[in-house]
C-alpha positions in Angstrom: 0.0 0.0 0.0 1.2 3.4 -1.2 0.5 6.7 0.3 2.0 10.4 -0.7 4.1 11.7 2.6 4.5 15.4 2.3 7.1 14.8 4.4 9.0 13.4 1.4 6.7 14.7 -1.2 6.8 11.4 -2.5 4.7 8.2 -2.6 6.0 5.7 -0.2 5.1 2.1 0.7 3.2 2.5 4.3 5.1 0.2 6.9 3.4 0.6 10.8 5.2 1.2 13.3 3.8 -1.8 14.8 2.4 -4.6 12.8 -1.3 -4.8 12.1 -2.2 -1.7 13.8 -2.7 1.9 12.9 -2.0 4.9 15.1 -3.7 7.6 13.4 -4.2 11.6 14.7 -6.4 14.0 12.1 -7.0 17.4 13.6 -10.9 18.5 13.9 -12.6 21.6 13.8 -12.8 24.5 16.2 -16.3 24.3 17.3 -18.0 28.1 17.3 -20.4 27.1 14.6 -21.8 24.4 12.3 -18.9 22.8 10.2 -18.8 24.3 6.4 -17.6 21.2 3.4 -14.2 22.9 3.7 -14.2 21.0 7.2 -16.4 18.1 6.0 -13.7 16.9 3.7 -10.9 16.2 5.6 -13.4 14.4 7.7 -14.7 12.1 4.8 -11.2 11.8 3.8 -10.0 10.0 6.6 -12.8 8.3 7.2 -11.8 6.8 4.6 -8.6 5.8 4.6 -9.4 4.2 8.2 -12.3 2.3 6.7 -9.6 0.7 3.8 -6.7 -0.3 6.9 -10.3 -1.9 8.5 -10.8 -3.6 5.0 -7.1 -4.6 5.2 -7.5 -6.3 8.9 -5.8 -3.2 10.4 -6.8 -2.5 14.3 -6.9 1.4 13.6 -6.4 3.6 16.5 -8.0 6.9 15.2 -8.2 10.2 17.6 -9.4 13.4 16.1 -10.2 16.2 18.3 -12.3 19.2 19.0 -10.4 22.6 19.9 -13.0 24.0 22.4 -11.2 26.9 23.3 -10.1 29.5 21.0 -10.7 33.5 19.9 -13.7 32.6 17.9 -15.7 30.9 20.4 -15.0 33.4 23.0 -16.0 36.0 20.5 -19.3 33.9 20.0 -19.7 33.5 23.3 -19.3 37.1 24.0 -21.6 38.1 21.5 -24.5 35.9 22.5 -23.8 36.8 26.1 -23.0 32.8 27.2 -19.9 30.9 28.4 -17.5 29.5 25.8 -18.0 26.0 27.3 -21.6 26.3 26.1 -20.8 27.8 22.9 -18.1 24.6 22.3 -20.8 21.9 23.9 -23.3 23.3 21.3 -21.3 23.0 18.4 -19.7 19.7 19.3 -23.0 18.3 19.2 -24.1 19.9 15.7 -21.2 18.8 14.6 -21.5 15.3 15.7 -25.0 15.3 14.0 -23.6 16.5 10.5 -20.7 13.3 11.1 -23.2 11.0 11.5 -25.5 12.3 8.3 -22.0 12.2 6.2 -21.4 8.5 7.8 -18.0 9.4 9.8 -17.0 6.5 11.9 -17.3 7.5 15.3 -13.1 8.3 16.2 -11.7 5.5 19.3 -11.2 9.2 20.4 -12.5 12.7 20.2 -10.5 14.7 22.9 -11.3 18.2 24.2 -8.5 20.8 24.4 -10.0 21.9 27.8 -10.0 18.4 28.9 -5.9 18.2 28.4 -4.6 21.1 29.9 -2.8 19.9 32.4 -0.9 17.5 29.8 -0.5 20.5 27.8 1.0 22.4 30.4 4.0 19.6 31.5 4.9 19.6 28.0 5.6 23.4 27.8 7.7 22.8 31.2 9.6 20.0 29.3 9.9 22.7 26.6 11.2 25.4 28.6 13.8 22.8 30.7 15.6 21.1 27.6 16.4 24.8 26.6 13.5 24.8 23.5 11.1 27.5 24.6 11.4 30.8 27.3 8.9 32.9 29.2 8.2 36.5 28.9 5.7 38.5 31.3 3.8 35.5 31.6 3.8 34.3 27.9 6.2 31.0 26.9 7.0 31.1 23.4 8.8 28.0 21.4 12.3 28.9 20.1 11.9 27.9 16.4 16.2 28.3 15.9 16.6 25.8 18.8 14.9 23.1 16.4 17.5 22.3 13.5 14.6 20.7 11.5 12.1 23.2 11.5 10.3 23.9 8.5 10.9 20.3 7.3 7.4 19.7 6.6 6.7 22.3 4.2 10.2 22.7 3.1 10.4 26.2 4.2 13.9 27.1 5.7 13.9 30.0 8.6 15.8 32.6 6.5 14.0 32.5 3.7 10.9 33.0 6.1 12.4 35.6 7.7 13.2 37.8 4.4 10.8 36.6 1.6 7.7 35.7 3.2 6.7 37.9 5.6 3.3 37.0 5.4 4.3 33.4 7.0 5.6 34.8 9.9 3.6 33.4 13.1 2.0 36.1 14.6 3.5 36.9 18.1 4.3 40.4 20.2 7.4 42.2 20.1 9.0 40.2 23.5 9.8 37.7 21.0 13.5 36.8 20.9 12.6 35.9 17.2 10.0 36.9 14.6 9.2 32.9 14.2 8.9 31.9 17.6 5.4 30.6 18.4 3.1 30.9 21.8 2.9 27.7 23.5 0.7 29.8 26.4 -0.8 33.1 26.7 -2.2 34.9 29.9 -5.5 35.5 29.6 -7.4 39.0 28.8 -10.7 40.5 30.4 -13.3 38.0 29.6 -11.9 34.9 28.6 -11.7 31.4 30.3 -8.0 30.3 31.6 -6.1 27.9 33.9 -3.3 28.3 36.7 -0.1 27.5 35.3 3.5 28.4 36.8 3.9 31.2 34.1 0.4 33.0 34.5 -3.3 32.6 34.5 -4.3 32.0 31.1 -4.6 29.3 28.5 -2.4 27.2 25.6 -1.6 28.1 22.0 -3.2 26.6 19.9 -0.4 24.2 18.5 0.7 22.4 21.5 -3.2 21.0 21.9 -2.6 18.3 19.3 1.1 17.6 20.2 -0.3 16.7 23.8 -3.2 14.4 23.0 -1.7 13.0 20.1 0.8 11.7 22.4 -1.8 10.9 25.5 -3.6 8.9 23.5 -1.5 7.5 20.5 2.0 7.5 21.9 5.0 9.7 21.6 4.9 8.2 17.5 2.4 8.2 15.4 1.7 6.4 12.1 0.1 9.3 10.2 -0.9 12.4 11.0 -3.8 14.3 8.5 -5.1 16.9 7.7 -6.3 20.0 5.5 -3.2 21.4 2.8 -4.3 24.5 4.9 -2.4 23.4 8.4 1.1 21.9 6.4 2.2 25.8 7.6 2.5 26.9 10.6 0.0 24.0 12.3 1.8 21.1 11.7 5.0 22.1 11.6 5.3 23.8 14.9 3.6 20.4 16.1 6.6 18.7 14.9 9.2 21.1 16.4 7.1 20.9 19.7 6.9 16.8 20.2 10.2 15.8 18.6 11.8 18.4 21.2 9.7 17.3 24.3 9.6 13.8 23.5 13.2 13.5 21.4 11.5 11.1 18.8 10.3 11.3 15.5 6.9 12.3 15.7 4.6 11.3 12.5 6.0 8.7 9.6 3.2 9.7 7.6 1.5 13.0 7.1 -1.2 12.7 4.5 -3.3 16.4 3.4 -6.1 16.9 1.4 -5.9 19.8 -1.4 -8.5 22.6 -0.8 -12.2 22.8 -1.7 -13.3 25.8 -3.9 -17.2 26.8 -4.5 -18.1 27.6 -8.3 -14.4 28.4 -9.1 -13.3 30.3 -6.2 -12.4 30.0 -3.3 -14.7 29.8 -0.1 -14.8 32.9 2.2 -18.6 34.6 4.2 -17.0 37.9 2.3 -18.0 36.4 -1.5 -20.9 35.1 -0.3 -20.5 31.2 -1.4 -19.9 30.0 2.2 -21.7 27.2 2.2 -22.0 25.0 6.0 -22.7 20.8 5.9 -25.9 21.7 7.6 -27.4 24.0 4.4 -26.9 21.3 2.1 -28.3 18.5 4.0 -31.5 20.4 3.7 -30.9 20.1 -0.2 -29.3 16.5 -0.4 -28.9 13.2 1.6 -25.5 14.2 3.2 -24.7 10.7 1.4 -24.7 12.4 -1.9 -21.8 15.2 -0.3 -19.4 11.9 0.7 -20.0 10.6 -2.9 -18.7 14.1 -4.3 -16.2 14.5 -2.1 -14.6 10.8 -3.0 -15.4 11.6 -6.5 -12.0 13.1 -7.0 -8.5 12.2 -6.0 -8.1 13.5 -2.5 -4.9 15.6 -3.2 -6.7 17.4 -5.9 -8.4 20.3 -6.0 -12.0 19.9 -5.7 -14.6 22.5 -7.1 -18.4 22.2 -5.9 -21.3 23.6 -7.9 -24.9 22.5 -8.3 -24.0 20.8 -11.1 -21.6 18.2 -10.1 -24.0 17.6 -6.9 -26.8 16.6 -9.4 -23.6 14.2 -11.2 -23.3 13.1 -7.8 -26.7 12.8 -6.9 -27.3 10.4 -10.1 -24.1 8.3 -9.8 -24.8 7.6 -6.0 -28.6 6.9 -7.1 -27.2 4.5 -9.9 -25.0 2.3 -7.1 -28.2 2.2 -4.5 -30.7 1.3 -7.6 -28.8 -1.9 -8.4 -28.6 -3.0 -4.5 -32.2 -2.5 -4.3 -32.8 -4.3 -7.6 -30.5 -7.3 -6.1 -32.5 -6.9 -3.2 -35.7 -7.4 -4.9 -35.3 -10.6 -6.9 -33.4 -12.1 -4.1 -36.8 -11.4 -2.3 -38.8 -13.4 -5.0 -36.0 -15.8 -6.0 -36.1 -19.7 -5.4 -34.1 -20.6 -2.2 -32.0 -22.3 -4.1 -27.8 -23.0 -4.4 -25.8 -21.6 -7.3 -25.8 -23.2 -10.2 -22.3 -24.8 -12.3 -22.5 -21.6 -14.5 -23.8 -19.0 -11.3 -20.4 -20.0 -9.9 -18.4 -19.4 -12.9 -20.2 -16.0 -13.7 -19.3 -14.7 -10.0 -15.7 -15.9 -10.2 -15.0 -13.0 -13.2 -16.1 -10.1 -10.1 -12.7 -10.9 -8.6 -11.4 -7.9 -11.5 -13.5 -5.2 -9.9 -11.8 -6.7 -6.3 -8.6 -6.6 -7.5 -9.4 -3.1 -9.3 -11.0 -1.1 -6.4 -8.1 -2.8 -3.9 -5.5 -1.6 -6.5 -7.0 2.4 -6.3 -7.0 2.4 -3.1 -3.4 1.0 -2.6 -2.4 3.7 -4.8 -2.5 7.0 -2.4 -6.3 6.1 -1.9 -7.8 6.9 -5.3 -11.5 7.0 -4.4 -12.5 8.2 -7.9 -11.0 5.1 -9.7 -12.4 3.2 -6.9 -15.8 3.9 -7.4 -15.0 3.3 -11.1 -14.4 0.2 -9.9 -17.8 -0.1 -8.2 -19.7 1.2 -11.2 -18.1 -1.8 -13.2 -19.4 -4.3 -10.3 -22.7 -2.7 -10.4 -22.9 -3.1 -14.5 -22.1 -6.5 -14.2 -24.7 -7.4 -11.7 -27.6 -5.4 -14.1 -26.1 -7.2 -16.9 -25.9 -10.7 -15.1 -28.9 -11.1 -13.0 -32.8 -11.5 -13.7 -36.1 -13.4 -12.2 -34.3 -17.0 -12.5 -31.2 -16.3 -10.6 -30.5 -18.1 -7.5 -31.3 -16.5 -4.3 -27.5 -17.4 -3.2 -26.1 -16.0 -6.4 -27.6 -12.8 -5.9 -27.3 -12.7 -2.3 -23.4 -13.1 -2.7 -23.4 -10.2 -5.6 -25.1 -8.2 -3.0 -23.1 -8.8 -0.1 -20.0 -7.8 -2.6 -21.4 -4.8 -3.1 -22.0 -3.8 0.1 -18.8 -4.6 1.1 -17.2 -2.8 -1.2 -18.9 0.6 -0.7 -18.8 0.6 2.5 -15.2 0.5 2.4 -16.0 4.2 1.0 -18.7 4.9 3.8 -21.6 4.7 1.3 -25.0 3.5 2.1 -26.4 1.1 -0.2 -28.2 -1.1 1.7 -31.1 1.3 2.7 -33.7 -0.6 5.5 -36.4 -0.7 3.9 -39.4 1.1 5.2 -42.8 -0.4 5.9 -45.6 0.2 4.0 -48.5 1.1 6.2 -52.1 -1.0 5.3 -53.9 1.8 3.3 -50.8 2.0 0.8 -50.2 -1.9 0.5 -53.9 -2.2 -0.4 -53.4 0.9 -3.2 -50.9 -1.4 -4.2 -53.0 -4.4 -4.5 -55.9 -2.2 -5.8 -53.4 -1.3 -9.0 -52.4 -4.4 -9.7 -56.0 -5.9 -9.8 -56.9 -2.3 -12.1 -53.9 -3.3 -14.7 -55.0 -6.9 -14.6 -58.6 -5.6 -15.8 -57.5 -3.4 -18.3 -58.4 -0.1 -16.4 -55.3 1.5 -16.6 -57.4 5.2 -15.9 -58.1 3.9 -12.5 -54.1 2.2 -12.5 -53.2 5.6 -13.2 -55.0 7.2 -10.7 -53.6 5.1 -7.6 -50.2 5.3 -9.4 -50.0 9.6 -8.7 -52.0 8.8 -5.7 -48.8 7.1 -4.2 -46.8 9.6 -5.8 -48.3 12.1 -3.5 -47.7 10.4 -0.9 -44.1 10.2 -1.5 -43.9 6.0 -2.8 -42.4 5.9 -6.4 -43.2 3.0 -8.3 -41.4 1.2 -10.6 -43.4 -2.0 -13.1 -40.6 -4.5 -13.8 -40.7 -8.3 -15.3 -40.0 -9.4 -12.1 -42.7 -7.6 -10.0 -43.6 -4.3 -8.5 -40.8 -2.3 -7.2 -41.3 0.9 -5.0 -39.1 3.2 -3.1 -39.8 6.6 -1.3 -39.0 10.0 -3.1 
């Protein structure tokens, strides 16, 4: 299995640091309001990429976290006249809701920042003693110079920061002993939550939340560390200079980032207008349809949403759930019987769309040729299928399928939903019309059911219905 390390900015065989498991750290939102699809796709990502190691027999240890304290949920908080604790709890739980609706696995592990404070603050003090960060009027800062490897990650080196890029610079005051140096805790201001610590009242920078619970929960080494192209600079890079320093190992083997998400073209910002949160579209869409775009490309691409591709989406997903159901259907009706000589044969040739969708997703996790893969599978079981299949013959084309997408989190196999009395006997009453040749009345019941949200569907094989 092959996966691009920025590190290396190269494709490179993935080797764990302990055989047959998985440490894996992705960094979640900061919860001051419902996630946007910028955040939703690292999310589905991931998901992802856990869900294949799963496939593979992998025990994955996967911790993603919530940063519940920060400017922009005590400037919500402030505005709305509430504690930040409430603000954060809120938005945790929106934001577990939206997860669920895009099919996240739930992470072994989702710690809090405020939960981990006082880990946060004995790795500053480890900091400060091996001679890698310093305090000033209550603020510690991390010495970037100390660390000979900084900028490693995204293969910046310090003087070129400090002269071409000013830009890059991580914001600080003027007590810094260097432009590039980093806050690893700040004393608190007039309104704000904080903590005791032997520097000052006040609360950690935002980089040294991950360092601590990736290593309270995963270990001082990781297998891969993810995330969004956006936190390659300053995020995870200062996280590197801060664990390899406190904990003198390397930190992460593997750091896998997906490229950024634009909205018609450009990119995403409240000031154009075209900031769009997981929330508004799953009043448009089945949140399903949002993970099928967002595996749709290759996750180190680019990816542009519009209506348009949504609809794309919207079909192609529909396309994959039509054939379960259809599988579904004359399984129901099919003769409990064993495959046949020539059943057995016919299944044996699905082993290609196996091998193929294994073989995308060994290569750097190419969703889009994966589901490429799935489409073939799901042509295959149209094309090979019909009213005197055996029920195990279509059972096993079914279970295939299933097993396949939900490697990439997607629903197929929808529970169906019971019919109550009045609509079975429409049904029945429709079926007795067409018998008599009174297709008005047929017709009738038919937009009848419509109305009530029950699509139906006249095949050789039977009735088929589904809800709109």
């Amino acid at each position: 299995m092959k996966l691009y390390n920025t590190l290396s900015k190269q494709k490179e065989e993935f080797v764990p640091l302990e055989e047959g498991k998985v440490k894996m750290y992705v960094c979640g939102p900061t919860v001051y309001n419902f996630i946007h699809i910028g955040n939703a796709r690292p999310m589905i990502v991931f998901d992802t990429v856990r869900r294949y190691f799963e496939y593979k027999g992998y025990d994955v240890n996967y911790v993603s976290n919530f940063t519940d304290v920060d400017d922009k949920i005590i400037k919500k908080a402030n505005e709305e006249g509430v504690t930040s604790n409430e603000i954060s709890k809120r938005y945790i739980a929106e934001c577990k809701k939206d997860m669920d609706g895009m099919n996240i696995e739930p992470a072994t592990k989702n710690p809090l920042a405020t939960e981990e404070i006082g880990g946060m603050i004995d790795m500053i003090k480890t900091l400060i003693d091996k001679g890698y960060a310093y305090e000033k009027n209550g603020t510690v800062y991390y010495s970037t110079r100390k660390f000979k490897d900084y900028g490693k990650l995204s293969h910046k080196n310090l003087d070129d920061l400090r002269s071409g890029e000013r830009s890059l610079l991580v914001s600080g005051e003027d007590e810094k002993e260097d432009p590039l140096d980093f806050v690893l805790w700040k004393p608190k201001k007039e309104g704000e939550p904080s903590w005791a610590s032997p520097w000052s009242d006040g609360r950690p920078g935002w980089h040294i939340e991950c360092s601590e619970m990736s290593k309270k929960y995963l270990g001082e080494q990781i297998d891969i560390h993810a995330g969004g192209e956006d936190l390659v600079f300053p995020h995870h890079e200062n996280e590197i200079a801060q664990s390899e320093a406190a904990n003198g190992v390397e930190f992460a083997k593997y750091w896998m980032h997906n490229a950024f998400l634009n909205i018609d073209n450009r990119k995403m910002s409240k000031s154009l207008g075209n900031f769009r949160t997981v929330r508004e579209i799953s009043e448009q869409y089945d949140l399903q349809v949002l993970r099928f775009f967002m595996l749709s490309a290759h996750y180190r691409s680019p990816l542009n949403f519009s209506a348009d591709l949504m609809e794309a989406s919207k079909n192609g997903l529909e396309r994959i759930v039509n054939a379960a159901d259809n599988l579904k259907f004359l399984s129901k009706n099919a003769a409990n019987e064993k495959m046949t000589e020539e059943e057995v044969n016919i299944f044996a040739q699905t082993d290609v769309f196996v091998k193929d969708f294994e073989r995308a997703m060994e290569d750097d996790f190419n969703t889009a040729d994966a589901i490429a893969a799935v489409f073939d599978l799901v042509k295959f079981a149209n094309s090979n299928t019909g009213s005197e299949s055996s029920k195990e013959y279509l059972g096993k084309l079914f279970e295939l399928l299933v097993k396949l997408t939900d490697v990439l989190g997607l629903i197929v196999d929808k529970k169906e939903d019971m019919l109550d009395e009045e609509i079975e006997k429409l049904i029945e009453e429709r079926q007795a019309a067409r018998k008599a040749k009174d297709f008005a009345r047929a017709d009738e019941i038919r937009d009848e059911l419509l109305e009530k949200g029950i699509i139906l569907k006249d095949t050789r094989e039977g009735v088929q219905w589904k809800r709109a």
